[in-house]
C-alpha positions in Angstrom: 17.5 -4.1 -14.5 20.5 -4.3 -12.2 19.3 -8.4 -12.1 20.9 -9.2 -15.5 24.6 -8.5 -13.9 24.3 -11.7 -12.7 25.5 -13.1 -16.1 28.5 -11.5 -15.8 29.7 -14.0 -13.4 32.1 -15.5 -15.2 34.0 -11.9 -15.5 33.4 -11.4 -12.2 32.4 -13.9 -9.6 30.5 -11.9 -6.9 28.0 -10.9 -9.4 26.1 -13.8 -9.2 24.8 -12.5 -5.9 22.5 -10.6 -8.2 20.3 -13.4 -8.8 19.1 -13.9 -5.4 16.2 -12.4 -4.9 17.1 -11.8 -1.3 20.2 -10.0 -2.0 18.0 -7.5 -4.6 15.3 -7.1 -1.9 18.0 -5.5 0.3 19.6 -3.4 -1.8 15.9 -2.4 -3.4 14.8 -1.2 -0.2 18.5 0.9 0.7 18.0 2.0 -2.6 14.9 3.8 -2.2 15.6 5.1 1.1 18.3 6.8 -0.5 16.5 8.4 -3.3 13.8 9.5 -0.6 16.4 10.8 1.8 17.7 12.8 -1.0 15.2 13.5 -2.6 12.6 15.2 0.3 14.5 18.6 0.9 13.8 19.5 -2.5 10.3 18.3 -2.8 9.5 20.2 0.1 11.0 23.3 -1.1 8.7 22.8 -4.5 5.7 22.0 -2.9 6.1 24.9 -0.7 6.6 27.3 -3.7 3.9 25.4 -5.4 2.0 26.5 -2.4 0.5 23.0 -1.9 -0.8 23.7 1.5 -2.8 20.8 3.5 -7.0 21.5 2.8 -8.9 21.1 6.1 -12.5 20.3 7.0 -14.3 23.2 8.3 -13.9 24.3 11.8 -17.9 24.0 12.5 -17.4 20.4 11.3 -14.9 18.9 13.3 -15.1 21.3 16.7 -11.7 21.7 19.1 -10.1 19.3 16.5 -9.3 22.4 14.9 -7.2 24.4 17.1 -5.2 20.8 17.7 -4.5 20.7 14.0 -4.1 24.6 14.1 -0.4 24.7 13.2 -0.4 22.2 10.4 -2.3 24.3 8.0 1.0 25.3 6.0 2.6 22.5 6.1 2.7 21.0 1.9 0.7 18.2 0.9 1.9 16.2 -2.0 4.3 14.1 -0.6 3.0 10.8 -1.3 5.2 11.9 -4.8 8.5 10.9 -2.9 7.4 7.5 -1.9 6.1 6.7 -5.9 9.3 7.9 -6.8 11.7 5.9 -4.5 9.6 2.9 -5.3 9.6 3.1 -9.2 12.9 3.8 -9.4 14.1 1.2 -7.3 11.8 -1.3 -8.6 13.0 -0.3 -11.9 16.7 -0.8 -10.7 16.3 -3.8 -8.8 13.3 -6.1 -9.6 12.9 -8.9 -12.7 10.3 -7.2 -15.2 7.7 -10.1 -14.9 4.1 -10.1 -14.8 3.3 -9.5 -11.2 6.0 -6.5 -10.7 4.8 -5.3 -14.3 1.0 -5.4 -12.7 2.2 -4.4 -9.4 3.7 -0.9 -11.2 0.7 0.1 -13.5 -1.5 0.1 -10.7 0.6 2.2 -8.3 0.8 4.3 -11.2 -3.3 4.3 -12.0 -3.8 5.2 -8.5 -0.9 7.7 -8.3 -2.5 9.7 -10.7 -6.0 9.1 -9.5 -4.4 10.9 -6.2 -2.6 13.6 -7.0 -5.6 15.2 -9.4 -7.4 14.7 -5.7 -4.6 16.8 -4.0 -4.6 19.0 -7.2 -8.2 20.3 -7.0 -8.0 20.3 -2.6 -5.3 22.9 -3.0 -6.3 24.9 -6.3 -10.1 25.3 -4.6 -8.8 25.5 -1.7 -11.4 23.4 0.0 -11.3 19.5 1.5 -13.9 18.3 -1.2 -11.3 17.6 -4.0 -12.1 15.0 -6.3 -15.7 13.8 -6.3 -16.3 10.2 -5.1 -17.7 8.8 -8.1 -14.4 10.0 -10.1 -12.3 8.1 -7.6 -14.4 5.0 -8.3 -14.0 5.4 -11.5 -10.5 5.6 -11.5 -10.2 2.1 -9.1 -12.6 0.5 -11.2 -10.2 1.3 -14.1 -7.4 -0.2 -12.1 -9.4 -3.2 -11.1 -10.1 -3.9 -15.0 -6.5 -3.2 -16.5 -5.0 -5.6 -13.2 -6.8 -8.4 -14.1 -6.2 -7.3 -18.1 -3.0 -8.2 -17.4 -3.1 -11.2 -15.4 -5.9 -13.2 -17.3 -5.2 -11.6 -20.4 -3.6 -12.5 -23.7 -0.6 -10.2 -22.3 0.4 -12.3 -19.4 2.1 -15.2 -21.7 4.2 -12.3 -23.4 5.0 -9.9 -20.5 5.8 -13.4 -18.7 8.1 -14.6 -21.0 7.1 -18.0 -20.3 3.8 -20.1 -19.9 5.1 -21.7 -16.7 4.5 -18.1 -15.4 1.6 -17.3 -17.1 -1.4 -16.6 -15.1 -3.4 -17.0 -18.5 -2.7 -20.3 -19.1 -3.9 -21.2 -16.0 -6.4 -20.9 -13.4 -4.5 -19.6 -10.1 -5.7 -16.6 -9.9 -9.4 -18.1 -9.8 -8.5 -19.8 -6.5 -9.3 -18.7 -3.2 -7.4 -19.3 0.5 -8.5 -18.0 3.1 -6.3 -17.6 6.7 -6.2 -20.8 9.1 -7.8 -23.1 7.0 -4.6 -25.2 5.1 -6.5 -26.4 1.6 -7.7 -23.9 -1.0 -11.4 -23.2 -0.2 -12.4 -23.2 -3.5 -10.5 -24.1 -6.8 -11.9 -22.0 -9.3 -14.3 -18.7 -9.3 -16.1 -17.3 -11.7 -14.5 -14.3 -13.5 -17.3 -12.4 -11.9 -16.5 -13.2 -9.0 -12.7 -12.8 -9.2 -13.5 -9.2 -10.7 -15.5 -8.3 -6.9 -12.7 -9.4 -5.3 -10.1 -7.1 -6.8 -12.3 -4.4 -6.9 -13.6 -4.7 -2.9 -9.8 -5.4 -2.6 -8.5 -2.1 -3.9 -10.8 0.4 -3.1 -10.9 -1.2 0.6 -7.4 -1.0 1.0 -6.8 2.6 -0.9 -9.8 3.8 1.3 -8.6 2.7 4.2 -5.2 3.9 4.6 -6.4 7.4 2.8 -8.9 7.4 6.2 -5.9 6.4 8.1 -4.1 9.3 7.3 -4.9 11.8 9.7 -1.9 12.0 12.0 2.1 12.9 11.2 3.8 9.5 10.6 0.6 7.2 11.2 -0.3 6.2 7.7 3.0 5.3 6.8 4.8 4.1 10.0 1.5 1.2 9.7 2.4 0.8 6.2 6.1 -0.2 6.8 4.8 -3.0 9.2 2.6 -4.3 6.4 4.9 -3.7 3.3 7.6 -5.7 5.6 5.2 -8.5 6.0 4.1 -8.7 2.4 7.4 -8.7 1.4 8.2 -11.9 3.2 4.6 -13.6 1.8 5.8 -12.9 -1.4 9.0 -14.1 -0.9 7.4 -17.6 0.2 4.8 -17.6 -2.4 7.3 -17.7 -5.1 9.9 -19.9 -3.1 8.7 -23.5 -4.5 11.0 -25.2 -1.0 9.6 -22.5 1.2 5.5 -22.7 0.0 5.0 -26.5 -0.1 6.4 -26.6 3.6 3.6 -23.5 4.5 1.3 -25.1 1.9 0.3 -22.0 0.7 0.1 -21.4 -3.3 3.0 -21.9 -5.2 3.9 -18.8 -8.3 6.7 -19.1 -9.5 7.8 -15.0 -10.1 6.1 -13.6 -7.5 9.3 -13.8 -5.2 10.0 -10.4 -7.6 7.3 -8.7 -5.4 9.3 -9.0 -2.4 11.6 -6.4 -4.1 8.5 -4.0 -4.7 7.4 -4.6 -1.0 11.0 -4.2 -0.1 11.5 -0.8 -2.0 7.9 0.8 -0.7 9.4 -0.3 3.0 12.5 1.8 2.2 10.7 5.0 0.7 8.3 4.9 3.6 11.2 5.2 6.0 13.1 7.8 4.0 9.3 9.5 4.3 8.5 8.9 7.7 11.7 10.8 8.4 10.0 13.9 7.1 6.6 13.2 8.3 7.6 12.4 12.1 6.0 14.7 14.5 5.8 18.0 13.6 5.6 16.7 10.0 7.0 18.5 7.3 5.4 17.3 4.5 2.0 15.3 4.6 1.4 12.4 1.5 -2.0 13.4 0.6 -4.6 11.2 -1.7 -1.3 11.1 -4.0 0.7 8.9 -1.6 -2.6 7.0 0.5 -4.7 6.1 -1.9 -1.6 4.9 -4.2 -0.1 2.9 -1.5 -3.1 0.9 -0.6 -3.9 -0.2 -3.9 0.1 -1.3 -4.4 -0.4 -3.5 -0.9 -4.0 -4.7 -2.1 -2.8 -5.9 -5.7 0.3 -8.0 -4.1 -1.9 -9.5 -1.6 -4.5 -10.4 -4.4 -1.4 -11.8 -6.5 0.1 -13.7 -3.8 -3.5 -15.1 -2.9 -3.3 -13.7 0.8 -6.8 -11.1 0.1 -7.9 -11.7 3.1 -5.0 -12.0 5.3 -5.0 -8.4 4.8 -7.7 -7.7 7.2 -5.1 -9.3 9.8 -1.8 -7.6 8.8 -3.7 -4.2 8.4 -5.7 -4.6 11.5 -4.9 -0.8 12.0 -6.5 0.1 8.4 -9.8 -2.1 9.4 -10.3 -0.1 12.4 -9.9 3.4 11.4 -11.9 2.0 8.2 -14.5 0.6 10.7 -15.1 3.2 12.9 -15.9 5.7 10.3 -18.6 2.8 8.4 -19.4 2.2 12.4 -20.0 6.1 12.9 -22.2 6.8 9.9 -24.3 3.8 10.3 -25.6 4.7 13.9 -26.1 8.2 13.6 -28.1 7.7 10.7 -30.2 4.6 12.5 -29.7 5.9 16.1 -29.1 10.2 15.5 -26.2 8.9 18.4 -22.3 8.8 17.7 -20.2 5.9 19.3 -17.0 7.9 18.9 -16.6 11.1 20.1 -15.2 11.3 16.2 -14.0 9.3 13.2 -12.0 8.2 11.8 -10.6 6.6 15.5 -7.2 7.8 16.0 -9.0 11.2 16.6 -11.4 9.6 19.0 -8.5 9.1 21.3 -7.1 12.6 20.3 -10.3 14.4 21.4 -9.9 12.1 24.9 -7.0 13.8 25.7 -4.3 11.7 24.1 -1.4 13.6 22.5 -0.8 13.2 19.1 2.7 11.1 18.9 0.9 8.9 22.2 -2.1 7.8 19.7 0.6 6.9 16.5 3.1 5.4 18.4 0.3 3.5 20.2 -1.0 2.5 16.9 2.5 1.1 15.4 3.1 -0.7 18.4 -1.0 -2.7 17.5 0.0 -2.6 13.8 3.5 -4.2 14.5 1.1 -7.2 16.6 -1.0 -7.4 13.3 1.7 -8.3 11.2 3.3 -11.0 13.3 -0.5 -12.6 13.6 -0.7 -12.3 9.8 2.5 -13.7 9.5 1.7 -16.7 12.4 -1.0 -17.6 9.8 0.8 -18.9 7.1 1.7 -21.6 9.5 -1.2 -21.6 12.0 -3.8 -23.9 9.2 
């Protein structure tokens, strides 16, 4: 919104600063950390009154991990609401309406929703189940349909503005690239095809940070690393100068998702200053599962899928270890962690909590820089 005071510049000279996207990245992400900074007192206070306590697995089920966990029973859940708020509102503020940050919204939205009905029915029941599996599926499968509604659709032309940025008259969202290798792989996929993608794409990467969030400040201090380096792929993806000397794919627009990535780096600080060790407020399904499908749908936009798997290295793991764990006590009847997800593997070893999360940014911040060294590395 704030983008169109650059045509004021001839009343008043600095405001043509406002039509670098740079510049609006910035100020998105200060934005945002402001809302969130002033905002979290008072959600805390609401949730609290709410009585949106934190649901935990029974204590036969996950043994001594109990009485480690013992005092966070009342802290509120929920808080995933600040970071969709500071990100909206500064995306709204900051960002060019095109069809990527349009795209980019709804499905933080989709999956907002789908997360907080989770959180709702954990903390009316009173119970860890929440909402069943096949509902959350449903939900992602919604947002995997509407996403590529709007990209391959009849609506990208109009929410575009103009068919130089329309995704619908053309067929770049049907490529693939994959990490390392410097040409496109292959130049057009089936619709099918493109469909599996986005929909492994954004239930992996919802599923995986909502398994990653287990300790204060770990889902979200690994999401700052990633949202940071997303913001610069963007950036270069819709930088014509920039892309041709990466050779990566050139889309013109999707230097606006920079200012998304930029404003979800700023509410995640503002919430990590709450959620630091001993957490006050926890994000729930509302803020995990929301978060990974924002990340998954600008890395399918920007064509860097599968460079995700690098950049949230820490996301694969704790992902992995669970898939790891089920599989070989169902073949085997053994476990290969002492429990899963991992980061309470390494609790349950003796490791305090802020050792295994700072530990765990520290691998996350080495993820990004690799994902980063890839756009270069071909």
């Amino acid at each position: 919104m704030l983008s169109y005071l650059q045509f004021g510049e001839d009343w008043f000279g600095p405001l043509r600063l406002f039509q670098f996207i740079s510049i609006r990245a910035i100020f998105g992400g200060i934005t945002a950390m402001a809302f969130g900074f002033l905002l979290g007192p008072k959600l805390i206070s609401a949730l609290r009154s709410f009585g949106a306590k934190q649901a935990f697995r029974d204590k036969e089920e996950v043994g001594e991990l109990a009485a480690l966990h013992e005092a966070k029973a009342k802290t509120p859940t929920m808080g995933g609401l600040l970071i969709f708020g500071s990100v909206l509102f500064s995306t709204i503020l900051w960002a060019e309406p095109n069809i990527y940050v349009i795209t980019a919204m709804v499905i933080y939205i989709i999956l907002t929703g789908v997360g907080f009905a989770d959180d709702y029915l954990k903390i009316s029941k009173k119970n860890s189940k929440g909402l069943a599996g096949r509902y959350k599926l449903v939900g992602q499968l919604l947002a995997t349909a509407i996403a590529l509604l709007l990209l391959l659709g009849p609506f990208s032309e109009v929410l575009s503005g103009t068919q130089e940025r329309s995704l619908g008259s053309s067929s770049k969202m049907l490529e693939l690239w994959v990490p390392f290798y410097k040409d496109m792989l292959i130049q057009s996929m089936p619709i099918i095809l493109v469909f599996l993608l986005f929909l492994v794409t954004l239930t992996g990467s919802s599923n995986a940070i909502n398994l990653t969030d287990g300790l204060d400040g770990l889902a979200i201090g690994c999401t700052v690393t990633v949202a940071l380096t997303y913001g610069i792929m963007s950036y270069a993806s819709g930088n014509f100068l920039i892309s041709e000397y990466l050779r990566i794919s050139w889309l013109p627009g999707t230097g606006e998702l920079a200012v998304v990535c930029s404003s979800l780096l700023g509410g995640s600080l503002a919430f990590l200053w709450y959620n630091a060790h001993p957490a006050e407020m926890f994000m729930g399904d509302t803020g995990s599962l929301a978060i990974g499908g924002l990340v998954g749908i600008i890395a399918l936009m920007i064509h860097q899928p599968f460079t995700l798997v690098i950049v949230g290295g820490i996301f694969v793991m704790e992902a992995g270890s669970v898939i790891l764990q089920v599989a070989s006590y169902k073949s085997r009847g053994k476990r290969i962690f002492l429990m899963s997800p991992i980061h309470h593997h390494f609790e349950l070893k003796g490791w305090k909590e802020t050792k295994v999360v700072i530990r765990f940014w520290i691998l996350s911040l080495i993820f990004a820089i690799i994902g980063l060294a890839t756009l270069k590395l071909r």
